[in-house]
C-alpha positions as CSV (number, residue, x, y, z in Angstrom):
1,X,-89.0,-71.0,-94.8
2,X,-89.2,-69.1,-97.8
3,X,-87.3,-70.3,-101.1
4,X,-83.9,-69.3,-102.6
5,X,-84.1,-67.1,-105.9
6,X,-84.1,-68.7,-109.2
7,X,-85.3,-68.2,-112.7
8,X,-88.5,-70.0,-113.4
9,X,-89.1,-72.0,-116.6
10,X,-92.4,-73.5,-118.3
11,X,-91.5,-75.4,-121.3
12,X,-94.2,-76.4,-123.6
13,X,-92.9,-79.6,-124.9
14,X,-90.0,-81.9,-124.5
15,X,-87.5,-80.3,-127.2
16,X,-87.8,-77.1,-125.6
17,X,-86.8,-78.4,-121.9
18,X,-84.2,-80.2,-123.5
19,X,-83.2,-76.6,-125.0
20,X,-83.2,-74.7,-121.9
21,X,-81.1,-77.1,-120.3
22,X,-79.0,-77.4,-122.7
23,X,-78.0,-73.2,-122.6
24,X,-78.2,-73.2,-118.5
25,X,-76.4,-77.4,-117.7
26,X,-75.7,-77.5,-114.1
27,X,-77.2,-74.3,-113.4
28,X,-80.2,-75.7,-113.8
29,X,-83.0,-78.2,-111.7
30,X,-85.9,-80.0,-113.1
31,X,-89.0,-79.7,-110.9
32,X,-91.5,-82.7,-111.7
33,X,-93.0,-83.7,-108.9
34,X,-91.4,-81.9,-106.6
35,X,-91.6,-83.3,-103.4
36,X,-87.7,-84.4,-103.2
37,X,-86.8,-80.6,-104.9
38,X,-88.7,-78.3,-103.0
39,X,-87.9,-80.1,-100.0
40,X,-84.1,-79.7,-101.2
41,X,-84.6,-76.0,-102.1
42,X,-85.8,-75.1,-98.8
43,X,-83.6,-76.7,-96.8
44,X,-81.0,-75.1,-98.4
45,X,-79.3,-78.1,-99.8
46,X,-78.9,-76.5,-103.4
47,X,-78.7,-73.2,-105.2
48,X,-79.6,-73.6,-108.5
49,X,-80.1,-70.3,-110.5
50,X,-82.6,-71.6,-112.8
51,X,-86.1,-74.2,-112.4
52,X,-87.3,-76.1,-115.0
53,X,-90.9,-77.6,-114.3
54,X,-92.4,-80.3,-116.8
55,X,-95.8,-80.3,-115.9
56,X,-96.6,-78.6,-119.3
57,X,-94.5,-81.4,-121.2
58,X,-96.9,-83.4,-122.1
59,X,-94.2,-86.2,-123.9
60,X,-93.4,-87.4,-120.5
61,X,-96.4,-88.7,-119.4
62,X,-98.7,-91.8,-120.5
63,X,-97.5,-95.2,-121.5
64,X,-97.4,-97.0,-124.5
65,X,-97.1,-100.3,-125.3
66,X,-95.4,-102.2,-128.5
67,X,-94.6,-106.1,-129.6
68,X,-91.3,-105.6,-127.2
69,X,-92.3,-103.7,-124.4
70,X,-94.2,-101.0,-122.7
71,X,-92.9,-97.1,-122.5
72,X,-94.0,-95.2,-119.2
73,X,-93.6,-91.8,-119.6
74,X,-91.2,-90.0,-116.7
75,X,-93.5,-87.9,-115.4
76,X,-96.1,-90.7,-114.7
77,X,-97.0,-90.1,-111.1
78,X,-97.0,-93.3,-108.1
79,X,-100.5,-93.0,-107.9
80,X,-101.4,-93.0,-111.8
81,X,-99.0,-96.5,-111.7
82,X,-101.4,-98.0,-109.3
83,X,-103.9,-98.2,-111.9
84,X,-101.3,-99.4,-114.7
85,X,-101.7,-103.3,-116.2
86,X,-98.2,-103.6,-116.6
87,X,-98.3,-107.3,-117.8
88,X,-96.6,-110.1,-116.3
89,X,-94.1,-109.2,-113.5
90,X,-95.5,-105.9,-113.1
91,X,-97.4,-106.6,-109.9
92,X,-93.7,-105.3,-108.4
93,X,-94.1,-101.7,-109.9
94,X,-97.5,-101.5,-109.1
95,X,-97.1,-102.7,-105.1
96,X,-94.3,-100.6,-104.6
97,X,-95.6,-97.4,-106.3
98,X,-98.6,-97.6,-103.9
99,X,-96.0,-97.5,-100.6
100,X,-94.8,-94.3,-102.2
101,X,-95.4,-91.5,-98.9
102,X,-98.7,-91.0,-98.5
103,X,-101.8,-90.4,-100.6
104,X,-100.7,-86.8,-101.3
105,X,-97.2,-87.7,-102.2
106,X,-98.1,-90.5,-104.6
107,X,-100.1,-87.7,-106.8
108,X,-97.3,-86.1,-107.0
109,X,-94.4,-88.1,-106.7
110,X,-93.2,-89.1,-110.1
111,X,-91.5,-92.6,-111.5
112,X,-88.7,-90.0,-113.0
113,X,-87.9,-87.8,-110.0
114,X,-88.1,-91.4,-107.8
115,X,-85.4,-92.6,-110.0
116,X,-83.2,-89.3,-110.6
117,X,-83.1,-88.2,-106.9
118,X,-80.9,-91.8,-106.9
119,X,-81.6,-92.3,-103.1
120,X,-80.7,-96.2,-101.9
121,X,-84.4,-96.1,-100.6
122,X,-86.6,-95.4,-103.5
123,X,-89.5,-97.2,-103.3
124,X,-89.7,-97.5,-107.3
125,X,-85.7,-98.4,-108.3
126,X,-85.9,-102.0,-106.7
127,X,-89.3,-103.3,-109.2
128,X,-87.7,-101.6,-111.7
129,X,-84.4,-102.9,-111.6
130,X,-86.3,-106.5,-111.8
131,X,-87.9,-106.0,-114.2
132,X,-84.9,-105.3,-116.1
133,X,-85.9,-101.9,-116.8
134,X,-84.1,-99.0,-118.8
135,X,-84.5,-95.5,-119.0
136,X,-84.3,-92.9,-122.2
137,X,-82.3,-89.8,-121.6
138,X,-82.9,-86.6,-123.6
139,X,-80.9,-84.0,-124.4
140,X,-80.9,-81.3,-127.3
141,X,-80.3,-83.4,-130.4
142,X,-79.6,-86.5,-128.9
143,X,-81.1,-89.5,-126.8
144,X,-79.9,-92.4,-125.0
145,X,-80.9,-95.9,-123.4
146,X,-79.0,-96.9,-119.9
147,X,-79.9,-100.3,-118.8
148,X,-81.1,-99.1,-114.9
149,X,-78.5,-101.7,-113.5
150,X,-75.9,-99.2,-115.0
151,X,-78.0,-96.0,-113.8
152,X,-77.1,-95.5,-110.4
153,X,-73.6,-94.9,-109.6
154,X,-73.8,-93.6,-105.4
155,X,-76.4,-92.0,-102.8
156,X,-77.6,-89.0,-104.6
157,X,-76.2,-89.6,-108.3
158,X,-76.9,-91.2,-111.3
159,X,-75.1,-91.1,-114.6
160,X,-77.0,-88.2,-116.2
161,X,-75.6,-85.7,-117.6
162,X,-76.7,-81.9,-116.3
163,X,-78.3,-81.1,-119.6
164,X,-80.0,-84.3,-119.5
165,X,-84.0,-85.1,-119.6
166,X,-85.4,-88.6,-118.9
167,X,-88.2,-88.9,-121.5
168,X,-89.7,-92.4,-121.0
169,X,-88.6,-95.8,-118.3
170,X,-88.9,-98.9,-121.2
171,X,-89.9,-102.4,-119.5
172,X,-89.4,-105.1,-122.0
173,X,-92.4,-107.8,-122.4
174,X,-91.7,-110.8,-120.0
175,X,-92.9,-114.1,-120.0
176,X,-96.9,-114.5,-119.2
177,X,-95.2,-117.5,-116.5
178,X,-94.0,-114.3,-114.6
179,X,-94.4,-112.9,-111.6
180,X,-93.9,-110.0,-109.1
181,X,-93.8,-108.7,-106.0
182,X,-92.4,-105.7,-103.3
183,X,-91.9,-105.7,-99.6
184,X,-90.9,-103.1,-97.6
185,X,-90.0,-102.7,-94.0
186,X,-90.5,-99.2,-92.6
187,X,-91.3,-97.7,-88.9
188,X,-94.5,-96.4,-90.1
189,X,-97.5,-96.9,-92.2
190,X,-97.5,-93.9,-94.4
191,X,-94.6,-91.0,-95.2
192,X,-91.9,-93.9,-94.6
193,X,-88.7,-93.9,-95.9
194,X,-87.7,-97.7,-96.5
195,X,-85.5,-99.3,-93.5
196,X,-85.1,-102.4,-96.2
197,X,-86.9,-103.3,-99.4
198,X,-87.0,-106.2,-101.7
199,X,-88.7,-106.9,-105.2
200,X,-88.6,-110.4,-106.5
201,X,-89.4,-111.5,-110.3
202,X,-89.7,-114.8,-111.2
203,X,-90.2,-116.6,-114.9
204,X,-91.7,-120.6,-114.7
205,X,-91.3,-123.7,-116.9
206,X,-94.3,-124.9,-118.6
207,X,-94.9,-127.0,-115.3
208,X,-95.9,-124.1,-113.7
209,X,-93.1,-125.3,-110.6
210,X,-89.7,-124.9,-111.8
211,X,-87.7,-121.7,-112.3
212,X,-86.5,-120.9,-115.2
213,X,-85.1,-117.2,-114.4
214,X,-85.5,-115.3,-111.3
215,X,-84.2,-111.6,-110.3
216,X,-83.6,-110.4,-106.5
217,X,-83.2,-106.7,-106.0
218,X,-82.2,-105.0,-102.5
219,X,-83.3,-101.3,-101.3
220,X,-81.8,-99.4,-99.2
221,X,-79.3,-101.8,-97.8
222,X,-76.2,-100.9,-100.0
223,X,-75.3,-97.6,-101.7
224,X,-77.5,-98.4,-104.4
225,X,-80.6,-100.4,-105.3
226,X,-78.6,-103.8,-106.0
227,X,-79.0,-107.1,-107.9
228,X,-78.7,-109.6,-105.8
229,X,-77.2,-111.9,-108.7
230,X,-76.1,-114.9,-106.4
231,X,-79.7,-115.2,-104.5
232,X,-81.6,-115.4,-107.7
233,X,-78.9,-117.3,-109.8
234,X,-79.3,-119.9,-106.8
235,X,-83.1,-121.1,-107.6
236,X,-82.4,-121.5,-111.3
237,X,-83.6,-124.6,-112.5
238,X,-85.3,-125.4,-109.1
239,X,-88.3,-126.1,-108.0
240,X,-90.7,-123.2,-106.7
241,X,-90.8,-124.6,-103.0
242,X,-90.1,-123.0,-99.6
243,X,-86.9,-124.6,-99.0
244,X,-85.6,-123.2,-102.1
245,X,-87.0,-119.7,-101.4
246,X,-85.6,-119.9,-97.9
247,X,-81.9,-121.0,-99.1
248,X,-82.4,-118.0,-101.9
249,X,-83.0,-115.5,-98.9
250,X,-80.1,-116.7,-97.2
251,X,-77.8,-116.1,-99.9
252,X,-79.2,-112.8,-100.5
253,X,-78.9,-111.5,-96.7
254,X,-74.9,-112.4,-97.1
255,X,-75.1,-110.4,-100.4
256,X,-76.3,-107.0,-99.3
257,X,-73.8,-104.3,-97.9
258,X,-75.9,-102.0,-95.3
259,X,-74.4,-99.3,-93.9
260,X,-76.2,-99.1,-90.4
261,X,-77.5,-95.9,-90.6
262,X,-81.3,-96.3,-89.6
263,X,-80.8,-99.8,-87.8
264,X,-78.0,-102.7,-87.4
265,X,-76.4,-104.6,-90.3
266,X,-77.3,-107.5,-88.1
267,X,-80.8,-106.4,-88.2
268,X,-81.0,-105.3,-91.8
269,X,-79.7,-108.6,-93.0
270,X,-82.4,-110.3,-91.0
271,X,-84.9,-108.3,-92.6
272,X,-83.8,-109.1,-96.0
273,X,-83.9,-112.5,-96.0
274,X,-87.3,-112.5,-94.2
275,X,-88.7,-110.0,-96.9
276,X,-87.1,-112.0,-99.6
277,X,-88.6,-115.5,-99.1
278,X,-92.2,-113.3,-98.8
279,X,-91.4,-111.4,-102.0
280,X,-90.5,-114.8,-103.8
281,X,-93.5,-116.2,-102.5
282,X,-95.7,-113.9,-103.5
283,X,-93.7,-113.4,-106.8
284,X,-94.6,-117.2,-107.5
285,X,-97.8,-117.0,-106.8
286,X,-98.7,-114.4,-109.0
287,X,-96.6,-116.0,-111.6
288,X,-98.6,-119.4,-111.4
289,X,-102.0,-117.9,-111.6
């Protein structure tokens, strides 16, 4: 199926994208990755008049790390994660990244696109959102930080703007009592789209057994990646045992909202509160190491 017309652009840097879409706004598409937008453009789903690719933009890729954080760039491809130390808590990213589509897909797929294309199953928004990520949004002589819990507003769409870049994903430093983790349920092995997801982060006392702060995050079983505030809220101050991770799941199963579109609600709440007593499991173990 061949391609729709549309003007082709190769920035050489960041401030020059940001440029380009300023002068062309909704007209315009960045192309990263591309395996969500050239999927789009030849299905026909959009029109846009003008492309924007960033693989010349070199700003958007690498990370860097300072005394509060680490900065990934946007353009940081699943695969190139993988092989990322992201510190306590970031076994999440790094487990979810490598369920990205297949081996082809994750050197391409990128941790920008993954978030932009705003899809309740992204394989990337649920670690993130634990691990209280934000992202920095570019445009011609500006920039702003959105907290990813305020990022996502419906399937498809996110609160940027049509001129907008996303330069860099910020993860703040966590405590090193932290841990991480990401299950997934999908049909098949590879090229899966997730039926429900759930990362888990949780922070530990100095007895190594109690919680002192915990985060829950649900994909693909609402309109957008969700906190699952009650769940985790729940196993504050509690000891890190399977009763407690198994009343936590519970909690978050009556919590998410799915629509019933690839399987039951029944089934789908089932499946979360199986995935989330292994992700909290898991998540303590890596956090009592």
């Amino acid at each position: 199926m061949l391609l729709p017309k549309f003007d082709y652009h190769a920035p050489a840097n960041l401030e020059e994208a940001c440029q380009i879409m300023a002068h062309y706004g909704d007209q315009a598409r960045l192309l990263a990755g591309g395996t969500d937008l050239l999927i789009a453009l030849k299905k026909n789903r959009i029109y846009p008049s003008q492309v924007v690719a960033l693989d010349r933009v070199g700003e958007l890729k690498g990370v860097g790390i300072d005394e509060n954080g680490l900065y990934l760039g946007a353009r940081t491809t699943a695969a190139e994660i993988m092989e990322i130390d992201f510190g306590p808590g970031g076994e999440a990213l790094v487990q979810a990244a490598s369920q990205v589509g297949s081996p082809l897909i994750r050197n391409l797929a990128t941790v920008g696109g993954n978030l932009a294309t705003a899809m309740p199953a992204a394989d990337m928004a649920p670690p993130l959102l634990a691990l209280q990520a934000s992202v920095i949004l570019e445009r011609y002589g500006d920039q702003r930080e959105v907290e990813l819990k305020d990022f996502f507003v419906c399937p498809g769409e996110q609160v940027m703007l049509p001129e907008e870049v996303m330069s860099v994903i910020y993860l703040p430093q966590l405590p090193e009592s932290t841990g991480g983790a990401f299950e997934k349920l999908g049909v098949r092995k590879a090229l899966e789209r997730s039926i429900v997801s759930v990362a888990a982060v949780v922070s530990l006392a100095e007895d190594n057994r109690t919680i002192v702060d915990a985060r829950i995050v649900l994909g693909a079983v609402a309109p957008t990646p969700m906190l699952a505030t009650e769940a985790a809220g729940s196993m504050i101050g509690k000891k890190a045992v399977a009763k407690n991770f198994a009343a936590a799941a519970s909690i978050a199963a009556r919590e998410a909202r799915p629509r019933g579109l690839r399987t039951s609600a029944v089934y789908s709440r089932l499946m979360v509160e199986t995935l989330t007593i292994r992700a909290l499991t898991r998540a303590f173990e890596a956090a009592s190491k």
